[in-house]
LOSETOR-553863 format. One record per residue: residue in one letter; x, y, z of N, C-alpha, C, O in turn. Coordinates in pm, whole numbers, plus 50000, padded with zeros to 5 digits. Example, Ala and Ser with C-alpha at 12.3 -4.5 7.8 and 13.67 -1.06 7.14 Angstrom:
% residues 2
A513194943150780512304955050780513204967050780514244966850846
S512854977550708513674989450714512905000350787513415011450804
END
This chain:
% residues 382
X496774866351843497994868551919499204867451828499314857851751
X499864874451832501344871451765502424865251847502684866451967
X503144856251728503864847051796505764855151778506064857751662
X506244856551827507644859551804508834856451762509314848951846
X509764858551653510814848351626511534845751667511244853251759
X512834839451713513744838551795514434844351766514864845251651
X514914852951897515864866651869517004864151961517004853352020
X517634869651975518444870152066518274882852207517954894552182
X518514878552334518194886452387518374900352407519384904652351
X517654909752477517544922452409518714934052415518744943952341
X519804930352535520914935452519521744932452370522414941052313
X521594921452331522254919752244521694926752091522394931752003
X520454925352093519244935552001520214947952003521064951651923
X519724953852141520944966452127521944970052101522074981752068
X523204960152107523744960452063524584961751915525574967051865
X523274951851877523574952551720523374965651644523994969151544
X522204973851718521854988151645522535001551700522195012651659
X523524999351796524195003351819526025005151761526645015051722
X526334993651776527874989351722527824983551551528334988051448
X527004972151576527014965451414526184974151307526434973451187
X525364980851350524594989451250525664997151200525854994951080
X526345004651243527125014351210528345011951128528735018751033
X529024998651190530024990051113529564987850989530074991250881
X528614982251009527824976450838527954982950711528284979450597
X527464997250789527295010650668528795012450635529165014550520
X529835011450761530875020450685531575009050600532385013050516
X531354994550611531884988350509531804985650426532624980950347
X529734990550413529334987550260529835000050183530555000650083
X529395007550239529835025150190530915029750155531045035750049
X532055027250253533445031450206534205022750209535305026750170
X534225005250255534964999550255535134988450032535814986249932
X533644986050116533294976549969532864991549868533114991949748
X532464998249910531955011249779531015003849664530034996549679
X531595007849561530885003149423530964988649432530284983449344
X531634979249516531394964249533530424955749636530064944049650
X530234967849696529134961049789528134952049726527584953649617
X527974942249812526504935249780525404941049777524824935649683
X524804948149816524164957449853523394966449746523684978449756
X522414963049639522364972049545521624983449571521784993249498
X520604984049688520254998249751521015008849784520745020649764
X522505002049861523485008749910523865016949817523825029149838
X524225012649715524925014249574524525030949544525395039649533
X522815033949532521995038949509521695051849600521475062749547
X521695050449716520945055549849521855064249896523055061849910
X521055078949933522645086650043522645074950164522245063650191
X523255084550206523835076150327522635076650453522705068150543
X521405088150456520655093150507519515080150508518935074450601
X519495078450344518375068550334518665055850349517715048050349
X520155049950368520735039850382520395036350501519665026650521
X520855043550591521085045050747519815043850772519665033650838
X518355051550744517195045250779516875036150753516715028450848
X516585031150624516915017750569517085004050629516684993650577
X517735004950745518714993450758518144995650928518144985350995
X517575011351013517185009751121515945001251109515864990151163
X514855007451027513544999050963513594986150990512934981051080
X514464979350908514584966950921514734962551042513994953851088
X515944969251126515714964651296514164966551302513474957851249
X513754973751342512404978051390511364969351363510694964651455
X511094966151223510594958451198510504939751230509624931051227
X511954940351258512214926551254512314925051440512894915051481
X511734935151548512354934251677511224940151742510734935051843
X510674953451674509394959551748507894952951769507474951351654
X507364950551819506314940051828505154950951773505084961251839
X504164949551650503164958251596502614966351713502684978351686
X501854962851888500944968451913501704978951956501074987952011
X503444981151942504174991052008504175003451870503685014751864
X505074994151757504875001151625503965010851567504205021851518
X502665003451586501395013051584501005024851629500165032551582
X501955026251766501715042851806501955047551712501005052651651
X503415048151649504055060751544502765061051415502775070951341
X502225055651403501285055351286499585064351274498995069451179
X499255062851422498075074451475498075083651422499045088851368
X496835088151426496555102551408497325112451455497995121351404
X496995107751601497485115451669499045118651684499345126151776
X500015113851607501515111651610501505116651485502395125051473
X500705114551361501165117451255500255131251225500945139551166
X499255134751244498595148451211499615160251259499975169551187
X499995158251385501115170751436502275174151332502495185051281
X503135159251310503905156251238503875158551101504925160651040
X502825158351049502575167750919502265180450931502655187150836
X501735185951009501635201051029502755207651056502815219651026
X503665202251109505355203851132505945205451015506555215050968
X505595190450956506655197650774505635206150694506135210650591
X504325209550714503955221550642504455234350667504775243250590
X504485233350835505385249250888506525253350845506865265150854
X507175244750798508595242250754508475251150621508925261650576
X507845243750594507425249450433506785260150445507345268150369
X505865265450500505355282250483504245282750441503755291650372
X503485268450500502265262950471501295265950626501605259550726
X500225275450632499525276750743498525270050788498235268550907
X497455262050614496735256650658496605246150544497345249150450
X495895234450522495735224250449495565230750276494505235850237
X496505229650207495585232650073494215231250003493535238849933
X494065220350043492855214350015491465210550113491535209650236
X490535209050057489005204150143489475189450225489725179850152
X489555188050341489775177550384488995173250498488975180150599
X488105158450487486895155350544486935141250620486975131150551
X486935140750691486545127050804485555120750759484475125250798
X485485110250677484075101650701484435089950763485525084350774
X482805085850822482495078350932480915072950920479925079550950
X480925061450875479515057550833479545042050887480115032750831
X478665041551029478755028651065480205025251013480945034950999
X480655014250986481885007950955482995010650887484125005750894
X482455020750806482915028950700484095041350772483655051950817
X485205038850775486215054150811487265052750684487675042950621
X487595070950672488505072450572488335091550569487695098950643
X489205094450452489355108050497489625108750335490335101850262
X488485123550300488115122150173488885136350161489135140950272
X489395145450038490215148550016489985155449833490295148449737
X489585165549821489325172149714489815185849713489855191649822
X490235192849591490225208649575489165213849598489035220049704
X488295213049523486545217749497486035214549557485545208349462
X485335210749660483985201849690482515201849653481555194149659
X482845216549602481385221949532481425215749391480275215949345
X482115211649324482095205349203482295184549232482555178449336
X482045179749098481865165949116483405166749089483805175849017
X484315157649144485555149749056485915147348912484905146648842
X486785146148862486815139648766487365127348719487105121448614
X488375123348834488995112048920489225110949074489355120049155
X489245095049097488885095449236489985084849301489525074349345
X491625087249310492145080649366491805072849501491825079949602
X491535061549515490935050149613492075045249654492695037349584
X492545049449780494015043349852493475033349975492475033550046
X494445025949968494555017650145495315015450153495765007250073
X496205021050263497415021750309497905005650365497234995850395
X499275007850363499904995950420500824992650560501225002750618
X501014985850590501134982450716501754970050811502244969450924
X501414958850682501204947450752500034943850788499964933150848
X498984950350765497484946450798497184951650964496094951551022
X498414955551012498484958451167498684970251214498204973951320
X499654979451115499724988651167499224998051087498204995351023
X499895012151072499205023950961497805031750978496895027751051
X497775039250928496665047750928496705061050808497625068750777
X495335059650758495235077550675496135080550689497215077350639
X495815088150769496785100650832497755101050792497925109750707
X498825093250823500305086950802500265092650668500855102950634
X499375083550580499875088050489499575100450380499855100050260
X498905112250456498655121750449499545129950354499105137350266
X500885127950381501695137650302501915134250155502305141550063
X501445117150157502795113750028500815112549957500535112149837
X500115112450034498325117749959498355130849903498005134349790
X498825137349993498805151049935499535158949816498975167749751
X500975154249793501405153449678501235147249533501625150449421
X500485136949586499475128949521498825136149446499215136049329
X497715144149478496685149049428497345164949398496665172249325
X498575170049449498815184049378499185179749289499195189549215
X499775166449195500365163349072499385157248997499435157148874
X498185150249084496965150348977496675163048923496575163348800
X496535171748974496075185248944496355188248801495455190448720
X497995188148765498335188048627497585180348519497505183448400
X496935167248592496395160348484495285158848472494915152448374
X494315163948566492925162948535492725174648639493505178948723
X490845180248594490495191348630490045195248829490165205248900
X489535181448850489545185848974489255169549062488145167049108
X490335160449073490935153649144490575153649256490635162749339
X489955137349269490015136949488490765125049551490985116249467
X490985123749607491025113049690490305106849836489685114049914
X490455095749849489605090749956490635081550010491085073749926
X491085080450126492085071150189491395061350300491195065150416
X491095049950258490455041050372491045038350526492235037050555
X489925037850615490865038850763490535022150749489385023150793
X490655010650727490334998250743490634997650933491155005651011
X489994983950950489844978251120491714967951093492114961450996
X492294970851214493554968151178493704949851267493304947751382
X494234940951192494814928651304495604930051361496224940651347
X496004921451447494524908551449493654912651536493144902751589
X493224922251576491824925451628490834922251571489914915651617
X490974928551421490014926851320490754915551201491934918451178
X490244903351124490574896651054489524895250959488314895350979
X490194893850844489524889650694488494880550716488734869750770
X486994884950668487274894450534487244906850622488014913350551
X487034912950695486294926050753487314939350676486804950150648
X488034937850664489254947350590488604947750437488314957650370
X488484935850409488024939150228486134938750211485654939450097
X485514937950293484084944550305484244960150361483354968550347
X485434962450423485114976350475485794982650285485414993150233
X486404976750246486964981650154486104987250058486184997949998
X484894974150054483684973749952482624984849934482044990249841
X482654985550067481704999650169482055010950082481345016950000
X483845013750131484535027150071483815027349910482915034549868
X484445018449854484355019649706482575023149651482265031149562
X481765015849722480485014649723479425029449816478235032449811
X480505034849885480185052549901480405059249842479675069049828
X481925057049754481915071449645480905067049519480205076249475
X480785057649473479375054149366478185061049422477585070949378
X477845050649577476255056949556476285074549643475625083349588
X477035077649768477165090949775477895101649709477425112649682
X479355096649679479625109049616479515108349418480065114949329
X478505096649418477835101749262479375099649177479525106049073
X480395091249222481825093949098481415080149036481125070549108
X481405079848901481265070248801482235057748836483415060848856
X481895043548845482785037148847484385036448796485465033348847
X483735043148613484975041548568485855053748604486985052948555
X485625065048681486685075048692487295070248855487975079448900
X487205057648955487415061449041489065051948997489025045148894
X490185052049064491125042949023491915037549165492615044649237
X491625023649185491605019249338493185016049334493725009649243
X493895021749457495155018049495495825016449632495145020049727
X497035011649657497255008649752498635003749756499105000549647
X499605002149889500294999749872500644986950019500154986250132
X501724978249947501974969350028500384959650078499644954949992
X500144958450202498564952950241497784960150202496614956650198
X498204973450159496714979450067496264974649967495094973149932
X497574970949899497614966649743496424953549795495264952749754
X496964945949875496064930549904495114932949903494344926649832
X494654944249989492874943150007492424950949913491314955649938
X493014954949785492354962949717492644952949602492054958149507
X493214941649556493054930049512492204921249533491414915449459
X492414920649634490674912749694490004917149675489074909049664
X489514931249649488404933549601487654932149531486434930749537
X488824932649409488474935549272488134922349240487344921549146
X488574909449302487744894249317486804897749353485864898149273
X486604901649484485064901949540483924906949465482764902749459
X484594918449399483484928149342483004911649148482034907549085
X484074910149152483724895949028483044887449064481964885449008
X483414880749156482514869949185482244869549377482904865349471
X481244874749366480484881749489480414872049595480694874349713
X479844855749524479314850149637480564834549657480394823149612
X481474838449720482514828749754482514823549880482344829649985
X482704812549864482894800349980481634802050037481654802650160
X479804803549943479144806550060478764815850127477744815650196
X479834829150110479554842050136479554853250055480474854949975
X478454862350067477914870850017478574881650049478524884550168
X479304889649968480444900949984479354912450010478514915349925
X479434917450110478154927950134477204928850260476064933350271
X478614919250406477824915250538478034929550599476944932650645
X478764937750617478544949650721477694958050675476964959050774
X477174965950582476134976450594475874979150450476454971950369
X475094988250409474094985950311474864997650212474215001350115
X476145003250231477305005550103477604994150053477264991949937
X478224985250119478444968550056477334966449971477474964849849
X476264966250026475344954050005474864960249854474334952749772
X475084974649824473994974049699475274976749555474994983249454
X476664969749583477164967249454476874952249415476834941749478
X476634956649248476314944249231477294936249155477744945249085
X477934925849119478804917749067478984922548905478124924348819
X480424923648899480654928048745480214938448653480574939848536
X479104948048744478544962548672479314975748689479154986548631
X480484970648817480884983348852482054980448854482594979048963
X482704978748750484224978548754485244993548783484785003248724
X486324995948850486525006448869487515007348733487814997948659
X487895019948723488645027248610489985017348579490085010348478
X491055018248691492305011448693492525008548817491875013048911
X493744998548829494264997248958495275002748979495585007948872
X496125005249063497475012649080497745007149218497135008349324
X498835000649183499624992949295501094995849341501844996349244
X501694997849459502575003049521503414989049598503154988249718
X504324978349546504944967749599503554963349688503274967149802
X502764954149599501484949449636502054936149706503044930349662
X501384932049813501854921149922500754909849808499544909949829
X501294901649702500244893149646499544879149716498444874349746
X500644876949719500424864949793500924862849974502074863250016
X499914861050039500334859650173501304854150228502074859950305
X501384841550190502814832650250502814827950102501814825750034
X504254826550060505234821649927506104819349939506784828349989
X506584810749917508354803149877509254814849765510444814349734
X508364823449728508694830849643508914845549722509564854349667
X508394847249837509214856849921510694848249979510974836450000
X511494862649992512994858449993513514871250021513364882249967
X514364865850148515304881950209516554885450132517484878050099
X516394897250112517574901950087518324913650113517874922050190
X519344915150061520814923950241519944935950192520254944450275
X518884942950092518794960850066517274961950167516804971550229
X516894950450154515054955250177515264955650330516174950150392
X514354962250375513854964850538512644956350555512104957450665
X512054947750465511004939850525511724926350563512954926450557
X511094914850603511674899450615510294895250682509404900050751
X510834877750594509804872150524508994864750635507814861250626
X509944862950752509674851950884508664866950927507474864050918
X508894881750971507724882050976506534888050954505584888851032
X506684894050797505794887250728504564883150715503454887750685
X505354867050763504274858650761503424857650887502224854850885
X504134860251000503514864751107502284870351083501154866151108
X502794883051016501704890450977501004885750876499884890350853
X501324880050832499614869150724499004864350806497814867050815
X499674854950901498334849650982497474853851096496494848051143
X498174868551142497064873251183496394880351149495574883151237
X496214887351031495444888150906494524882050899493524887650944
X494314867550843493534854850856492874854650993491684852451014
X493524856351056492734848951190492944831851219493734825551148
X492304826351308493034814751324491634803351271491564791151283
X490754811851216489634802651140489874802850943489364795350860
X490654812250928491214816150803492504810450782493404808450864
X492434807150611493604803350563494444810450465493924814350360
X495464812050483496604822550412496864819650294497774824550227
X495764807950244495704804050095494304802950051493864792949996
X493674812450075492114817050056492554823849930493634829749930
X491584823149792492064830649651491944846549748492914853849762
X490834848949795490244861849822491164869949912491234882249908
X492034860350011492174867150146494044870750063494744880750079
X494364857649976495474863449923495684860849785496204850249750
X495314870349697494884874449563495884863349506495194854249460
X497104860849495498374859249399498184840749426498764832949352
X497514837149515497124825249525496384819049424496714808349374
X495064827449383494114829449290494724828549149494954839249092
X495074813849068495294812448938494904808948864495544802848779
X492834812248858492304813148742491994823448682491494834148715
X492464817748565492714832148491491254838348422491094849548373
X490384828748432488874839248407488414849048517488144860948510
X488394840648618488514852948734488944865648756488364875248808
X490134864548705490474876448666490814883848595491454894248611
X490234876848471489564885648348488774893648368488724905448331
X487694884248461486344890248467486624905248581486124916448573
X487874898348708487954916448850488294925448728487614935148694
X489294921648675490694931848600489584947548572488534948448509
X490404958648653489734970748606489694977448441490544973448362
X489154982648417488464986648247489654985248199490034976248123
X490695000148272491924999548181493064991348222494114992948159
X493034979748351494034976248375494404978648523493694981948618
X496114975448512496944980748618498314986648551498844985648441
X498574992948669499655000348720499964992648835499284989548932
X501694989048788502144980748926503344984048934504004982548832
X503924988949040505654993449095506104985249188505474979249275
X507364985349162508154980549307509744976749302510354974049199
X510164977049403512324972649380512374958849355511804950149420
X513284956849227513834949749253514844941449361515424930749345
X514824948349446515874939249587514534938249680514844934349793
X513064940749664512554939049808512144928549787512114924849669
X511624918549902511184905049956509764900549882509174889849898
X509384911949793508054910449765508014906349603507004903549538
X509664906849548509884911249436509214902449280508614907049183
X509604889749312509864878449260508044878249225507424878749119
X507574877149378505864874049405505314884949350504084884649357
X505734894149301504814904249198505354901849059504774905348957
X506524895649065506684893548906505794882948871505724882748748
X505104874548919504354859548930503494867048886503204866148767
X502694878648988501644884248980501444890948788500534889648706
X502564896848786502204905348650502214898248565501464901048472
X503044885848557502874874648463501724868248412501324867848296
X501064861648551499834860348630499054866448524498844862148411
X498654877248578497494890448458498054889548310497414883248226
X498824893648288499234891448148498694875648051498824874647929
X498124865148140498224849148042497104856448045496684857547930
X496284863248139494604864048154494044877348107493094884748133
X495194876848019494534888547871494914903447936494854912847857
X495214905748046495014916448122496014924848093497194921448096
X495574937148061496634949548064497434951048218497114949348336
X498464954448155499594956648296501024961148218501784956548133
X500844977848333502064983548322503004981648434502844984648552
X504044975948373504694969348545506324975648530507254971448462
X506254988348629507624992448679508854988948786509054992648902
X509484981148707511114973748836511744984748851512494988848762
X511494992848993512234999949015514534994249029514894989549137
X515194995248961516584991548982517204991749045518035000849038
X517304979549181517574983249309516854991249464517234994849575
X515604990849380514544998449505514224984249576514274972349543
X513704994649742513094986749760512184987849809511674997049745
X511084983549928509684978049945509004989249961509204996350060
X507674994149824507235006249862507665019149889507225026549976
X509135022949760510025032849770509265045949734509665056449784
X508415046049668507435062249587506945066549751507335077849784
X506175059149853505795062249999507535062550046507995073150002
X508375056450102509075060550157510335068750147511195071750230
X510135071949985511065082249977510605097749958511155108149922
X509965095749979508775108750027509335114250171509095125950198
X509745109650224509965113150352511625113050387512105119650479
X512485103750290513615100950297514435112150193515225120950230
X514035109450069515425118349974515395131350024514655138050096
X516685133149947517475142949957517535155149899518175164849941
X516785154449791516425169149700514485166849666513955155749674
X513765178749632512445175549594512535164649462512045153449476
X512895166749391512575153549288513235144449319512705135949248
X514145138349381514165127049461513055122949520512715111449489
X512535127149578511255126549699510005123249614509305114349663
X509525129149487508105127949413508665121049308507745119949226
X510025113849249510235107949137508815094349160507825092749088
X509075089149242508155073449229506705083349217505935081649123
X506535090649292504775095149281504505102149157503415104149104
X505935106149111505165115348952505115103448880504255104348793
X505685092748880505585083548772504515072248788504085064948699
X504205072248910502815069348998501885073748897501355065948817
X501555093548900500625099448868500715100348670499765102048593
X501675099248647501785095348512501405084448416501085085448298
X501485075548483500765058448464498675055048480497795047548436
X498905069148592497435071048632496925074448513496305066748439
X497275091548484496815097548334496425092448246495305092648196
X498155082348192498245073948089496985062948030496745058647917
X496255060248182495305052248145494195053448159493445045348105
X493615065448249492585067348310492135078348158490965081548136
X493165082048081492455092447988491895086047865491395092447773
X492025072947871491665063447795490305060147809489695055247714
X489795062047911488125056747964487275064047890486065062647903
END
């Protein structure tokens, strides 16, 4: 169940996104200008400002099981077929496939299908652990893989549908994860080292957890490999994947080291909400597994750390900021390669949401080409 923060009542909610929203902008914008506090503002049209700052209502007022509509299939498949029409796009560029294996959902995603891969971007979308879906993120996937294209011969992707909380609570999110990773090995035949697992925000988490799980298999007692027999036949430390690639990775569940500030649209009160129903109410939000950045032995994650490393992004102004600098620090005592990009004034998970927000095309693919550039950079190394 989720618990709620104290708000003020809901006329007054309205009010604020009505009257004070609007005030806000024109004082950061034209009153304070180049003095605003505000270093997103600074940065942002006014387009992406103005969403920006609704988000944050939304987030901080909409209760997830409402939120979650906009995130469906069914809300977002139309909704991408809309901005393809736009564009002069009739049908999907690419092979695009529903899988569904006992526990296993996700939506696999290649040029060729008649040929093997040659990389295998491994996404799990983010959310909060509550909301999101594929789908959703269908578009900023799809640009994804037309800019792999430039860099390798025939590129797939696979986007995990994980079981969302608190319906579903940890581990079941990072065994379904195990499944995914543990179908493109034993069905679609892609070499450990070409697949490169990523994610953004709670993707980033459960695709951190993994890369524990997949190290040291049998924690607290349990055997990483309880839902179905994709889990069950990786075995510990043989199958390391290529790289990681992380998108403002949620490291640590609850931290003193999350901290609000006036640019980001996330906040930390809730957050944490959303950590603990994540956990569940038999789980603790300081499990190494359930929240990676907790986890500070550094053999451990010597031993997850993928062949070539990570790739890690994110703003400097979002709530997550500080707790991924820990993180890259973190990897770095423990020998670990890490390319770590401070976006200047971005904030939470800007390469996904400015995909949908800027204002010119390279506005819109700057974070994902430099995404897919970091990919190259390391994956051509294997």
């Amino acid at each position: 169940m989720y618990t709620h923060s104290p708000s003020c009542p809901r006329q007054t909610a309205n009010l604020r996104i009505v009257i004070k929203l609007p005030i806000s902008i024109v004082n950061d914008r034209y009153l304070l200008g180049r003095f605003t506090t505000k270093p997103f503002a600074r940065r942002a049209t006014l387009f992406e400002d103005a969403v920006v700052r609704c988000v944050h209502y939304g987030f901080t007022n909409i209760k997830p099981p409402i939120a979650r509509i906009f995130f469906v299939k069914g809300v977002s498949w139309p909704f991408l077929r809309y901005r393809m029409l736009r564009h002069g796009y009739l049908f999907l560029p690419v092979h695009l496939e529903d899988i569904e294996q006992e526990s296993l959902k996700g939506v696999w995603m290649i040029d060729e299908p008649s040929l093997k891969p040659d990389i295998v971007f491994y996404f799990a979308h983010g959310g909060g652990f509550s909301m999101g879906s594929a789908y959703f993120y269908l578009e900023f996937l799809l640009v994804t893989l037309e800019l792999l294209r430039s860099k390798f011969s025939n590129p797939a992707i696979f986007a995990l549908d994980y079981s969302l909380a608190p319906e579903s609570s940890f581990p079941c999110q990072v065994e379904q994860a195990l499944a995914g990773y543990n179908y493109l090995i034993a069905t679609k035949k892609v070499p450990p080292s070409r697949i490169c697992i990523a994610g953004d925000s709670a993707g980033g988490t459960i695709m951190l957890s993994l890369l524990l799980r997949l190290a040291r298999p049998n924690v607290n007692g349990r055997v990483s490999g309880e839902l179905n027999g994709n889990a069950k036949s990786v075995r510990a430390g043989s199958n390391k994947p290529g790289m990681a690639c992380l998108i403002s990775p949620w490291a640590t569940l609850v931290s003193p080291a999350h901290c609000d500030t006036e640019s980001d649209y996330l906040d930390t009160f809730r957050l944490h909400v959303f950590a603990h129903g994540y956990v569940g109410r038999k789980g603790s939000v300081y499990d190494p597994v359930a929240s990676p950045g907790s986890c500070k032995d550094v053999d451990w994650w010597r031993q997850a750390a993928p062949l070539r490393g990570f790739a890690i992004s994110y703003g400097s102004e979002e709530v997550l900021a500080s707790d991924i600098r820990d993180l890259v620090e973190l990897l770095h005592s423990s020998g670990v390669r890490v390319v770590a990009d401070e976006d200047e004034g971005g904030v939470h998970a800007w390469p996904v949401a400015g995909l949908f927000l800027g204002s010119t095309k390279e506005s819109r693919i700057r974070g994902v080409r430099r995404m897919v550039d970091r990919i190259a950079g390391l994956m051509v190394e294997v």
